[in-house]
PyMOL CGO cylinders between C-alpha atoms (Angstrom):
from pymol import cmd
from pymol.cgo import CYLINDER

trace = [
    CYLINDER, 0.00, 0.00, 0.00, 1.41, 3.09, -1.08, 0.3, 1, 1, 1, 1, 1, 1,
    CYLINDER, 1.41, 3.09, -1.08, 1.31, 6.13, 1.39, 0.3, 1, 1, 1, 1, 1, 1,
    CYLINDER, 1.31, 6.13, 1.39, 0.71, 9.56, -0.73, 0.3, 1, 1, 1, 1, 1, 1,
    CYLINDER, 0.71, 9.56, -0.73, 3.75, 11.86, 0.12, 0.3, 1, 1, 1, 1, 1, 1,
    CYLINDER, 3.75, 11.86, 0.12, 3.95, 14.15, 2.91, 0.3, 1, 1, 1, 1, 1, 1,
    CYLINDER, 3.95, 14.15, 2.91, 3.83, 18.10, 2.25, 0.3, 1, 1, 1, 1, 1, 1,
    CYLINDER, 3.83, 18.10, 2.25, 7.11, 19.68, 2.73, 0.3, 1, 1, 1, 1, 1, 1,
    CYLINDER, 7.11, 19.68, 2.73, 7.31, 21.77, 6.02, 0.3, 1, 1, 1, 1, 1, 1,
    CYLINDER, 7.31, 21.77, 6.02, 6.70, 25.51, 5.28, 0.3, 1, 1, 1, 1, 1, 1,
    CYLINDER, 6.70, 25.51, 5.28, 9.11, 27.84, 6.06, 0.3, 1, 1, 1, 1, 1, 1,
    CYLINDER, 9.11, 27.84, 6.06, 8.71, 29.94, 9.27, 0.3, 1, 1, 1, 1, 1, 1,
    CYLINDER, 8.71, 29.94, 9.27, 7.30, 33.41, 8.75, 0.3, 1, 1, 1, 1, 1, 1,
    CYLINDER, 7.30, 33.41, 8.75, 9.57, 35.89, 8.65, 0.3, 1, 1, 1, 1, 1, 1,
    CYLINDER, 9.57, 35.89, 8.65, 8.64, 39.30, 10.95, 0.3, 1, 1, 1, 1, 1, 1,
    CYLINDER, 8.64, 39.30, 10.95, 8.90, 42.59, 9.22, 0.3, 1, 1, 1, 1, 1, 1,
    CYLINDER, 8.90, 42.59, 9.22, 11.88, 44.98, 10.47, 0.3, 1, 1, 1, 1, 1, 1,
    CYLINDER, 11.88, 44.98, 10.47, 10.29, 48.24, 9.67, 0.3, 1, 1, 1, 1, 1, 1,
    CYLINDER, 10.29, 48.24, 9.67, 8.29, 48.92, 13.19, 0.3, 1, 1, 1, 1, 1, 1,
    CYLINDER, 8.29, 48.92, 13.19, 11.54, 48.63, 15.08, 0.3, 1, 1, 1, 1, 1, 1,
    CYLINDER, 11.54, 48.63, 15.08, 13.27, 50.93, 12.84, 0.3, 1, 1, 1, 1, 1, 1,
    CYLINDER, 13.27, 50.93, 12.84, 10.95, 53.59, 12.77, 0.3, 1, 1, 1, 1, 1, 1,
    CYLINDER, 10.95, 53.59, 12.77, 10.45, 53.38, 16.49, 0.3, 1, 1, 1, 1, 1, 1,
    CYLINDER, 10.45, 53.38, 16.49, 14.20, 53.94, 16.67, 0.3, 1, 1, 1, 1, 1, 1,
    CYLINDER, 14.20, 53.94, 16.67, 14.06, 56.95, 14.43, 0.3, 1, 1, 1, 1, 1, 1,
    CYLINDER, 14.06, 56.95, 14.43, 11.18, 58.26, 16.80, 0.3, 1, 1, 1, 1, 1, 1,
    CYLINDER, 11.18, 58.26, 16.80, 12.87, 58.22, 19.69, 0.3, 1, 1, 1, 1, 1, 1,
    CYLINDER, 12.87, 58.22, 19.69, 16.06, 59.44, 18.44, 0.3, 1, 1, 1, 1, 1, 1,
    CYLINDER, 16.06, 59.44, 18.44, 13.99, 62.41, 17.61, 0.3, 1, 1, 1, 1, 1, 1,
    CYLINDER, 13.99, 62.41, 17.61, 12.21, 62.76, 21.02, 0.3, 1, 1, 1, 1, 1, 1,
    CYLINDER, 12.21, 62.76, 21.02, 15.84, 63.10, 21.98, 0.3, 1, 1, 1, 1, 1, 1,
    CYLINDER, 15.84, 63.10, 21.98, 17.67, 65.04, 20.37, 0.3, 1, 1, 1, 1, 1, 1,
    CYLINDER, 17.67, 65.04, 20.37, 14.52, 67.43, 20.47, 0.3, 1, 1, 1, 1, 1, 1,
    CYLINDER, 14.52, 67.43, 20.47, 14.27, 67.43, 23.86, 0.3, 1, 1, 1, 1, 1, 1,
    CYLINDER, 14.27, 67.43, 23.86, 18.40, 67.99, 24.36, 0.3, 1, 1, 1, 1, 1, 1,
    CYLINDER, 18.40, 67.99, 24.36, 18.25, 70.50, 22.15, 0.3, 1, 1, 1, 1, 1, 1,
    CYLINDER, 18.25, 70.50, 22.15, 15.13, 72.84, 23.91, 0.3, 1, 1, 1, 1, 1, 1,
    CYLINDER, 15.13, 72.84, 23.91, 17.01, 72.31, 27.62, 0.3, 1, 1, 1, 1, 1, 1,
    CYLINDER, 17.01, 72.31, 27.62, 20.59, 72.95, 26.32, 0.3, 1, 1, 1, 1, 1, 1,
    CYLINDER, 20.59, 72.95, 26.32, 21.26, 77.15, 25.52, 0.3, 1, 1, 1, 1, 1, 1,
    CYLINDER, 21.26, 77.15, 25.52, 21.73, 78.06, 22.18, 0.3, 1, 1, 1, 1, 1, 1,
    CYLINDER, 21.73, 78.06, 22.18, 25.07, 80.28, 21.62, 0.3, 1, 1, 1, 1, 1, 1,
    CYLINDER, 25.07, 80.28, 21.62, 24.89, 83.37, 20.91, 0.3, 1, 1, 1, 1, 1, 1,
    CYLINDER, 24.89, 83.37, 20.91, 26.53, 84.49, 17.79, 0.3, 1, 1, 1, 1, 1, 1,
    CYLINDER, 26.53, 84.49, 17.79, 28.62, 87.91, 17.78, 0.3, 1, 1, 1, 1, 1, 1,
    CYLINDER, 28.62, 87.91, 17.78, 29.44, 89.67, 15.19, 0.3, 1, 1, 1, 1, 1, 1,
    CYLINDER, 29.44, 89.67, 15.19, 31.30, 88.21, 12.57, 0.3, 1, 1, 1, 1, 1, 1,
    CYLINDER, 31.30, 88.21, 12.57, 29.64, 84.65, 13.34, 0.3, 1, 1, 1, 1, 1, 1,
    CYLINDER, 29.64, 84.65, 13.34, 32.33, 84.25, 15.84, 0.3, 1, 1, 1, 1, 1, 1,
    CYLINDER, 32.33, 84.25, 15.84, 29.85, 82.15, 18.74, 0.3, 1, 1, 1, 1, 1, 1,
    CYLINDER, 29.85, 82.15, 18.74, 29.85, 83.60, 22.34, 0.3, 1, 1, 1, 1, 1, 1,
    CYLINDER, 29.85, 83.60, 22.34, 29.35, 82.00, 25.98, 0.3, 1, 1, 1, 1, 1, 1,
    CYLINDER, 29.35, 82.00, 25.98, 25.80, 82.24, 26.27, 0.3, 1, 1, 1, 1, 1, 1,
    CYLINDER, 25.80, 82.24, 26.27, 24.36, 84.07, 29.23, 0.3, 1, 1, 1, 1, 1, 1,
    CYLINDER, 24.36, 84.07, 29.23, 22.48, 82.32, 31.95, 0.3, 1, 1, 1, 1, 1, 1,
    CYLINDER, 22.48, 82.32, 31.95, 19.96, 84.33, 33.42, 0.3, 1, 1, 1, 1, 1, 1,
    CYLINDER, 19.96, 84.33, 33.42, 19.61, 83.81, 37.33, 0.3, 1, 1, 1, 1, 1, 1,
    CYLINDER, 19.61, 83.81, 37.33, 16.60, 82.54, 38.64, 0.3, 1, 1, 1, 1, 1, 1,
    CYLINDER, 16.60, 82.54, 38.64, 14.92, 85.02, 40.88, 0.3, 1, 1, 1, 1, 1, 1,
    CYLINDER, 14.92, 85.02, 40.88, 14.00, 84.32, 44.31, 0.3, 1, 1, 1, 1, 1, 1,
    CYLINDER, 14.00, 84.32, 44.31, 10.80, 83.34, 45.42, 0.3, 1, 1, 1, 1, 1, 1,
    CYLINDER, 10.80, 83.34, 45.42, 11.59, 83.64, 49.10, 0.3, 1, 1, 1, 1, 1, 1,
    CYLINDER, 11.59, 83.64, 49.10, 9.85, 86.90, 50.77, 0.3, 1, 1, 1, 1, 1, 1,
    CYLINDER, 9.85, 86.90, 50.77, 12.86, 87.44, 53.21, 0.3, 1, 1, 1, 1, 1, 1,
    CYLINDER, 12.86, 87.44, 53.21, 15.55, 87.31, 50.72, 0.3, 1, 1, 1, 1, 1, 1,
    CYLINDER, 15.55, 87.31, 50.72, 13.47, 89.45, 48.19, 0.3, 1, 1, 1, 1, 1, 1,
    CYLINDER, 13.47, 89.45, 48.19, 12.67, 91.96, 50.92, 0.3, 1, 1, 1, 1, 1, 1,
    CYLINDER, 12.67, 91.96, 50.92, 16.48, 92.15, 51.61, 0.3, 1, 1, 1, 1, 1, 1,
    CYLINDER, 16.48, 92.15, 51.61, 17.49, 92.55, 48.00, 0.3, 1, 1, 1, 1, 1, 1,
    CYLINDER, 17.49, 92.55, 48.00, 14.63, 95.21, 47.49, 0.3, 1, 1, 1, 1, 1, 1,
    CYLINDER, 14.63, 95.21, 47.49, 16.07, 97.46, 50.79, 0.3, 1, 1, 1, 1, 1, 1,
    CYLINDER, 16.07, 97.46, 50.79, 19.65, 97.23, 49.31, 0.3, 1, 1, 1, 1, 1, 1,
    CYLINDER, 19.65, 97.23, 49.31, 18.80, 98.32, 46.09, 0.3, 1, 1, 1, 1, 1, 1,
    CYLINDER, 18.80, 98.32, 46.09, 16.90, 101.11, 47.85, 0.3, 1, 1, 1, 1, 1, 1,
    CYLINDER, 16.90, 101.11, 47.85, 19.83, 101.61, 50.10, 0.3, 1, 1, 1, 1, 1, 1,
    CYLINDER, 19.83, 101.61, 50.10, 21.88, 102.10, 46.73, 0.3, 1, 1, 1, 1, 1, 1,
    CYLINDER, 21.88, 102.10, 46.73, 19.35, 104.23, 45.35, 0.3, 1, 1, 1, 1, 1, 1,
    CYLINDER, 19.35, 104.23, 45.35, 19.57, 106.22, 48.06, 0.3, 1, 1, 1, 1, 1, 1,
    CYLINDER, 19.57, 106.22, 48.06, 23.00, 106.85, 48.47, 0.3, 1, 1, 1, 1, 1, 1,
    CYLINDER, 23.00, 106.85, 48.47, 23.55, 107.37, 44.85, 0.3, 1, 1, 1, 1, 1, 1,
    CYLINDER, 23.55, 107.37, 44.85, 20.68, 110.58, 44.86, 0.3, 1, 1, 1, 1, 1, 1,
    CYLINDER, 20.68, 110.58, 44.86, 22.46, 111.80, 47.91, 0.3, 1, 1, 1, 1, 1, 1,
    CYLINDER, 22.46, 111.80, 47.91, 26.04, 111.74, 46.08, 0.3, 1, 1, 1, 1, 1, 1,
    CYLINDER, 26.04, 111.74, 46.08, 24.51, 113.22, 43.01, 0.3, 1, 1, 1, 1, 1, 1,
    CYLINDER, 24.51, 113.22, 43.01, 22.91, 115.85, 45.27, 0.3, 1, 1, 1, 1, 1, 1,
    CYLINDER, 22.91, 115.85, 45.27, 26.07, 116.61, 46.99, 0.3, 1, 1, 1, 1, 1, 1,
    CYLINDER, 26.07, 116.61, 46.99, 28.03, 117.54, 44.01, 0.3, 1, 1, 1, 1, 1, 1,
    CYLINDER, 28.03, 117.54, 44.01, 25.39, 119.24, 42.50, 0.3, 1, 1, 1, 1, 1, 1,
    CYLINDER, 25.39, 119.24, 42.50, 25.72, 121.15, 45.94, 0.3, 1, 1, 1, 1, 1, 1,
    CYLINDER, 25.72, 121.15, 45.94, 29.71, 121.98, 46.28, 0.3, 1, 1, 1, 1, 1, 1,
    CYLINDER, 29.71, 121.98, 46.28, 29.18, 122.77, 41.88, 0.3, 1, 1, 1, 1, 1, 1,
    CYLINDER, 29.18, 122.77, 41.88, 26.88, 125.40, 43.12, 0.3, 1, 1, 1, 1, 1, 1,
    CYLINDER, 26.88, 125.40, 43.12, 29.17, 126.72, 46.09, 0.3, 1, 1, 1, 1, 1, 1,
    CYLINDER, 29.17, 126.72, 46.09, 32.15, 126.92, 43.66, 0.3, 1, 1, 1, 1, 1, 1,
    CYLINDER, 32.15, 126.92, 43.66, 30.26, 128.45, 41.65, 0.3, 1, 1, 1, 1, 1, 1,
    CYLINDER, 30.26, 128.45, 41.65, 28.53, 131.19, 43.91, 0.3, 1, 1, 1, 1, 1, 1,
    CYLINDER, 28.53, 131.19, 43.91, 31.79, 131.90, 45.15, 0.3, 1, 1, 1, 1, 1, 1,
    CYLINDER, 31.79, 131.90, 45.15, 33.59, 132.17, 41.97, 0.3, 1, 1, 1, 1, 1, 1,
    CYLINDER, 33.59, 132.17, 41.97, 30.90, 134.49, 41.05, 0.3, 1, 1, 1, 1, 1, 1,
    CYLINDER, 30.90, 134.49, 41.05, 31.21, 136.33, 44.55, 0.3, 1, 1, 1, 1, 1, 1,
    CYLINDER, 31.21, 136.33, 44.55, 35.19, 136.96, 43.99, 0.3, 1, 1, 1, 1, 1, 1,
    CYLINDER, 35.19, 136.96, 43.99, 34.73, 138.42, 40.52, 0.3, 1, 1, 1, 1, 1, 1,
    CYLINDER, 34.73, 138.42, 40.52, 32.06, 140.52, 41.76, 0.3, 1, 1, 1, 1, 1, 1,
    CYLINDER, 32.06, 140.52, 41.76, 34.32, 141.73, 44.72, 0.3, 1, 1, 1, 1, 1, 1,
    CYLINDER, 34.32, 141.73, 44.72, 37.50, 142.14, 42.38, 0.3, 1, 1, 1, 1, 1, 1,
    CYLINDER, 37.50, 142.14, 42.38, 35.61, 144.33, 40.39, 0.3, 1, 1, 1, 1, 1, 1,
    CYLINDER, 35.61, 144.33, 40.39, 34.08, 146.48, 42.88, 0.3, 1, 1, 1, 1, 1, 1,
    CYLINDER, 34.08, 146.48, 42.88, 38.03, 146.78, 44.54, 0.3, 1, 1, 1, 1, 1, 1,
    CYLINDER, 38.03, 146.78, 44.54, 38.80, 147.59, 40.80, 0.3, 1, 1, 1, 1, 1, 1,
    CYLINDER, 38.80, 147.59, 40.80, 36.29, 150.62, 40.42, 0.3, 1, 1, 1, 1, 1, 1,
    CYLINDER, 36.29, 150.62, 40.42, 37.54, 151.58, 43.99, 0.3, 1, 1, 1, 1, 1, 1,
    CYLINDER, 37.54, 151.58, 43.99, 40.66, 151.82, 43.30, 0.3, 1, 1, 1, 1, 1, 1,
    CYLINDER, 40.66, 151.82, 43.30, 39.88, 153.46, 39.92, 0.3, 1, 1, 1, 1, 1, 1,
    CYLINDER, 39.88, 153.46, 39.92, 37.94, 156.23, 41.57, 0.3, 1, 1, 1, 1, 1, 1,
    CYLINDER, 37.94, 156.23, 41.57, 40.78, 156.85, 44.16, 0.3, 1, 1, 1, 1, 1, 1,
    CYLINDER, 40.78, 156.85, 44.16, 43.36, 156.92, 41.69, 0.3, 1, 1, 1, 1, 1, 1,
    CYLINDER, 43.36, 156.92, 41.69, 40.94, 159.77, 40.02, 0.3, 1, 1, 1, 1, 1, 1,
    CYLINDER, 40.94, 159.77, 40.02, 41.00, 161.72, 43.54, 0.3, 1, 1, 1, 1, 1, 1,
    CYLINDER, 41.00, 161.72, 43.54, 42.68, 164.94, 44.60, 0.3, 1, 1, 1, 1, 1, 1,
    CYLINDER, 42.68, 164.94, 44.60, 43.61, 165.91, 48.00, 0.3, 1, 1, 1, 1, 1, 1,
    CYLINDER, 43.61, 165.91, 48.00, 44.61, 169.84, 48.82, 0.3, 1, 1, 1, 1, 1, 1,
    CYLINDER, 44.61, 169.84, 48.82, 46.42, 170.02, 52.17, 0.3, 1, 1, 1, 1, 1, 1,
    CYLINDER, 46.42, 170.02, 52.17, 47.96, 172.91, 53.87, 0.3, 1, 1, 1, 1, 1, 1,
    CYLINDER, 47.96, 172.91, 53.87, 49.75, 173.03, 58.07, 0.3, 1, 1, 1, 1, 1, 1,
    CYLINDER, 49.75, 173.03, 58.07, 51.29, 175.27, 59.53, 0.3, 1, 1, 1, 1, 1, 1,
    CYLINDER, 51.29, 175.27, 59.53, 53.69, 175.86, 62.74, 0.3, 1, 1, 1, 1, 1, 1,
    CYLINDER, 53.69, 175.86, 62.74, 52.32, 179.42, 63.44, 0.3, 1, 1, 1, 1, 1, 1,
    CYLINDER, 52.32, 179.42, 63.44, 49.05, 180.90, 64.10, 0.3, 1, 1, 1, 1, 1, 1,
    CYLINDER, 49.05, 180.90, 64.10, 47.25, 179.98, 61.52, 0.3, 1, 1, 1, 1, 1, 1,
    CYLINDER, 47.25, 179.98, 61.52, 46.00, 180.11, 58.00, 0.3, 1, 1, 1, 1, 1, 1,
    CYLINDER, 46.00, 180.11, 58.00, 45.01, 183.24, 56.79, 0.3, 1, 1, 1, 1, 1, 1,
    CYLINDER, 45.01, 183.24, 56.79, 44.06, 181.89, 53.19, 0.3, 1, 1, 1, 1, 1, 1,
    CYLINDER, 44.06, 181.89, 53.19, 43.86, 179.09, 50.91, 0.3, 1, 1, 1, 1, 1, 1,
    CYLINDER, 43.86, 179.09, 50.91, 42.81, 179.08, 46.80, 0.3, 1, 1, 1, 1, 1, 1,
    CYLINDER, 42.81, 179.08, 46.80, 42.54, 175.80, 45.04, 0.3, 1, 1, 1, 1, 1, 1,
    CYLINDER, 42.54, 175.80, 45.04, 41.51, 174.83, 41.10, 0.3, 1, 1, 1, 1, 1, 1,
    CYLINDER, 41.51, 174.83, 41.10, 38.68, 172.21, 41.19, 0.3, 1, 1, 1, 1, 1, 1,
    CYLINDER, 38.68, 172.21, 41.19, 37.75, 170.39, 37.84, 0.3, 1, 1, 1, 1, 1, 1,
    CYLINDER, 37.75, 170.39, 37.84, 36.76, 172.83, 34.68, 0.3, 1, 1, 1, 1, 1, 1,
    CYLINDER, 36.76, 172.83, 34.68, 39.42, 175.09, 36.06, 0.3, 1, 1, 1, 1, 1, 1,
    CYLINDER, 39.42, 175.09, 36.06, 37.19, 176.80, 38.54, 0.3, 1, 1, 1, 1, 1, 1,
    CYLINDER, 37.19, 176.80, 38.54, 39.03, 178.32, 40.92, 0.3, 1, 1, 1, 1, 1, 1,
    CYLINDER, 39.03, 178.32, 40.92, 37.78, 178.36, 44.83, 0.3, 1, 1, 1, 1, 1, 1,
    CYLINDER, 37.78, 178.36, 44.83, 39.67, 180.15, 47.59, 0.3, 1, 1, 1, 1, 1, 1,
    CYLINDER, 39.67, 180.15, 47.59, 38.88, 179.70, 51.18, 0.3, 1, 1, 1, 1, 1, 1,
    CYLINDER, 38.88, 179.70, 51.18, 39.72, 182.32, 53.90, 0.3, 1, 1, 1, 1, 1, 1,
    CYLINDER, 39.72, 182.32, 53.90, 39.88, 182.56, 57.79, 0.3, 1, 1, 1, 1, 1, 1,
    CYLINDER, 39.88, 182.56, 57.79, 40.89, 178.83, 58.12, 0.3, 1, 1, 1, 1, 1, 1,
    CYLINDER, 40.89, 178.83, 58.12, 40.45, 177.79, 61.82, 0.3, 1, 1, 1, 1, 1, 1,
    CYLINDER, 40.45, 177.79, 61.82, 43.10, 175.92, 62.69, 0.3, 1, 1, 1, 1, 1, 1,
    CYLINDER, 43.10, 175.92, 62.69, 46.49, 174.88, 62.04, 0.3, 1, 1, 1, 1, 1, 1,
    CYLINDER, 46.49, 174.88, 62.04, 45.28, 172.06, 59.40, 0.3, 1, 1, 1, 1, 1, 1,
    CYLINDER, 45.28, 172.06, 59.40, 43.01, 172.58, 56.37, 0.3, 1, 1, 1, 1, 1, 1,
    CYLINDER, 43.01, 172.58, 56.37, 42.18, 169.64, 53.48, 0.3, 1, 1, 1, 1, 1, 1,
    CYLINDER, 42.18, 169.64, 53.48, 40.10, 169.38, 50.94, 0.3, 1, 1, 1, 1, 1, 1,
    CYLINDER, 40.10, 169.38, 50.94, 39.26, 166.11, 48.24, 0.3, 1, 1, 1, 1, 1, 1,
    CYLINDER, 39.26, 166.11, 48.24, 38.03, 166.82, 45.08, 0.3, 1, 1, 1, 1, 1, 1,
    CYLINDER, 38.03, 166.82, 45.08, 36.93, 164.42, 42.22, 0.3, 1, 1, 1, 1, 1, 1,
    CYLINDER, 36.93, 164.42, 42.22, 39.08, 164.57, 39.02, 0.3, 1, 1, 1, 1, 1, 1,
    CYLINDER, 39.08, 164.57, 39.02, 37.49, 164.18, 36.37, 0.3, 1, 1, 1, 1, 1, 1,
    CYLINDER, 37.49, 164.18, 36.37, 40.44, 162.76, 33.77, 0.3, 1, 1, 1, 1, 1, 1,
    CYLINDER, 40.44, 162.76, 33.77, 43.22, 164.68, 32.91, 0.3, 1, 1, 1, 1, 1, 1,
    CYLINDER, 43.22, 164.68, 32.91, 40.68, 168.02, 32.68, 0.3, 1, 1, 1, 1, 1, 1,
    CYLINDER, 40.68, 168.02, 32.68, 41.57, 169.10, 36.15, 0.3, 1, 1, 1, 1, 1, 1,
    CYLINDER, 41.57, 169.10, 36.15, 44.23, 171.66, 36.36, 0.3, 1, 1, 1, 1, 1, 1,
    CYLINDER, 44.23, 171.66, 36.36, 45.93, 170.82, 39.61, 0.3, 1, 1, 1, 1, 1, 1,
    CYLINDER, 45.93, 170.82, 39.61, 47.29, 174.19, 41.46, 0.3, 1, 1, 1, 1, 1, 1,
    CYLINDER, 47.29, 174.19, 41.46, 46.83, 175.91, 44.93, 0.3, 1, 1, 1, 1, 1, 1,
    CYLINDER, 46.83, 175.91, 44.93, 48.20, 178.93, 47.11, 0.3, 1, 1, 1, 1, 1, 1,
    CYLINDER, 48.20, 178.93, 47.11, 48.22, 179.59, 51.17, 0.3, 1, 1, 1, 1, 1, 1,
    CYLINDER, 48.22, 179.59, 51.17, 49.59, 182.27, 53.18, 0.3, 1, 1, 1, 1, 1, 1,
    CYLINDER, 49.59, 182.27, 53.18, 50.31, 182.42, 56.72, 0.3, 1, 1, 1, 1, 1, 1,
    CYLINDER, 50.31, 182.42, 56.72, 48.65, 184.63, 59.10, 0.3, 1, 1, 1, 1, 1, 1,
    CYLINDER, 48.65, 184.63, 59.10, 51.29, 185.70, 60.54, 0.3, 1, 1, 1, 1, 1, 1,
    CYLINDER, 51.29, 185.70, 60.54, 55.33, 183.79, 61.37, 0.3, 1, 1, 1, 1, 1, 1,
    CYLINDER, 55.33, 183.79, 61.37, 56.06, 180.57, 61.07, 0.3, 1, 1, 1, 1, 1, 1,
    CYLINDER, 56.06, 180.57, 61.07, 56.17, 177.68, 58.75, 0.3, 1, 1, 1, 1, 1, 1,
    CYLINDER, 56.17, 177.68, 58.75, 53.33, 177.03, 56.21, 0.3, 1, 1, 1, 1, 1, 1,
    CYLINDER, 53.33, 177.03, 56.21, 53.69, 173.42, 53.84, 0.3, 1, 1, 1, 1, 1, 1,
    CYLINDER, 53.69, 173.42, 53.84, 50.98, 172.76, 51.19, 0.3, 1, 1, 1, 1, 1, 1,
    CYLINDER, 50.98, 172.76, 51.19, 50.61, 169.30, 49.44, 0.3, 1, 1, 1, 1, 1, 1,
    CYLINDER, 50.61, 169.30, 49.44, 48.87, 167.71, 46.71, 0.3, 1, 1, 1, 1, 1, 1,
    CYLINDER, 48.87, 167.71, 46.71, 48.23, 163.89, 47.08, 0.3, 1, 1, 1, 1, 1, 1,
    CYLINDER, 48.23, 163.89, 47.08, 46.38, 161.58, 44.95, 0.3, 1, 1, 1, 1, 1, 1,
    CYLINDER, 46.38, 161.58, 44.95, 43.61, 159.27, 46.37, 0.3, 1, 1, 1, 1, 1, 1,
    CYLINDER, 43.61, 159.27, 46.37, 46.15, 156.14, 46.12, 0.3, 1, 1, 1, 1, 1, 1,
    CYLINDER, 46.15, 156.14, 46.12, 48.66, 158.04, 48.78, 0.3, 1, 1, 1, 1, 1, 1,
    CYLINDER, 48.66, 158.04, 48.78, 51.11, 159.46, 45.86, 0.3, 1, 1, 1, 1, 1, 1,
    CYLINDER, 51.11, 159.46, 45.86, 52.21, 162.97, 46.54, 0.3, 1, 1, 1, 1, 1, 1,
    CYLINDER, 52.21, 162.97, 46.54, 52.21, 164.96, 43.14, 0.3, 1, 1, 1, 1, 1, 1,
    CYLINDER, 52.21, 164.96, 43.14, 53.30, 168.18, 44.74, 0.3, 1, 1, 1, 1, 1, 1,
    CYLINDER, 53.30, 168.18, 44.74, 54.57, 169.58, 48.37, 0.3, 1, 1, 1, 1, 1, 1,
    CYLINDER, 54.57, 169.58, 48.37, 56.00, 172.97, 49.24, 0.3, 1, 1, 1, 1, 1, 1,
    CYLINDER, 56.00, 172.97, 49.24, 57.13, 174.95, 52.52, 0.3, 1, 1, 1, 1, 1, 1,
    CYLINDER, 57.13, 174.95, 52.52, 57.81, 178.79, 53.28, 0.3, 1, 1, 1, 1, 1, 1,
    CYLINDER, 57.81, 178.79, 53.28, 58.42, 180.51, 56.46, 0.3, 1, 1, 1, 1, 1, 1,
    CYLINDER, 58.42, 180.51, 56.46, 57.95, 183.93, 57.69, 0.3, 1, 1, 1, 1, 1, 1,
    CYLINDER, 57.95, 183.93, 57.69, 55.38, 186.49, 58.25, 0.3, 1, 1, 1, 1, 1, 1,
    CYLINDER, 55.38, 186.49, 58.25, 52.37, 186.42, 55.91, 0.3, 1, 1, 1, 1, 1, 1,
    CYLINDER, 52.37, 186.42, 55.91, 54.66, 183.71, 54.13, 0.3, 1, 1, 1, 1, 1, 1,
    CYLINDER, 54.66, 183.71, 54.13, 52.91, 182.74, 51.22, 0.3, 1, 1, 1, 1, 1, 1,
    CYLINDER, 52.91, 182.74, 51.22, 53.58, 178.59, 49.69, 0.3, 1, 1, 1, 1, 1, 1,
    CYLINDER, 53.58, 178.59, 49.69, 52.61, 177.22, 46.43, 0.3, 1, 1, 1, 1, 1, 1,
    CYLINDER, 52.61, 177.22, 46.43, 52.02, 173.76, 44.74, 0.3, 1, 1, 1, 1, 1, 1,
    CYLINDER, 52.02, 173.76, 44.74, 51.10, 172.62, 41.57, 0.3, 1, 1, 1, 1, 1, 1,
]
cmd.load_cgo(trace, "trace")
């Protein structure tokens, strides 16, 4: 009796490869996606040369330390406004005194301006007294003074420029020694002259 022939075995089945791979891909992606969002991107300076990026410090959630931070940059604040306001202070100072010194230089200026421009008649004697005095004031008036109490006599006029003819006369009223002098308001004597005798008459100019 003849047996009818067996089937061959079939061959196992083989499992596709593709799932594997693509769930390799996919994570590789996850990855590198998530490596790249947590890891700081460089920061690129001019020229495309790459700087160190900056990391920007995480800020304090604790009420204590914030409340200390805020009082010391208050405390900076502070003390910067009050440096500020002191040299805006001394600037002023300097410059209220600067201002001051020119104004006082220039009032000793004109001072000494209008004392330079002044004219001082004197006469003395060592006798009795002065019997008369004549004196040119400015426009060439001429002014005479008589029965001068006194052994001393002065008079200070303004000069006005060069316009002032500068001349006077006194006699004695009776011996001794009579001295007239001219002086100008800065203590310079333009002219001095003595005589002695009776009625002795002394000029300068």
């Amino acid at each position: 009796m003849t047996f009818p022939a067996s089937p061959p075995p079939s061959a196992p089945k083989k499992h596709p490869k593709w799932p594997w791979v693509t769930a390799g891909l996919a994570a590789f992606v996850i990855i590198g996606s998530i490596s790249a969002t947590t890891r700081p991107e460089p920061t690129v300076a001019a020229g495309g040369t790459p700087v160190a990026a900056t990391v920007t410090p995480v800020t304090t959630t604790d009420p204590a330390v914030a409340a200390a931070e805020s009082s010391a940059a208050r405390a900076n604040l502070e003390a910067e406004e009050s440096r500020a306001s002191e040299s805006a202070r001394q600037s002023s100072e300097a410059a209220a005194s600067s201002s001051a010194a020119v104004e006082a230089q220039r009032k000793a200026d004109e001072e000494s301006e209008r004392k330079a421009n002044e004219i001082t008649y004197s006469v003395t004697t060592t006798g009795a007294g002065i019997s008369m005095i004549t004196y040119l004031k400015p426009g060439f008036d001429n002014s005479q003074e008589t029965s001068v109490r006194g052994k001393k006599w002065s008079k200070t006029i303004e000069a006005e420029g060069r316009t002032l003819g500068i001349n006077m006369n006194a006699q004695n009223s009776g011996g001794g020694t009579i001295t007239c002098r001219i002086t100008r308001g800065n203590g310079s004597v333009m002219s001095e002259n003595s005589s002695s005798g009776q009625y002795a008459v002394v000029s300068c100019g």
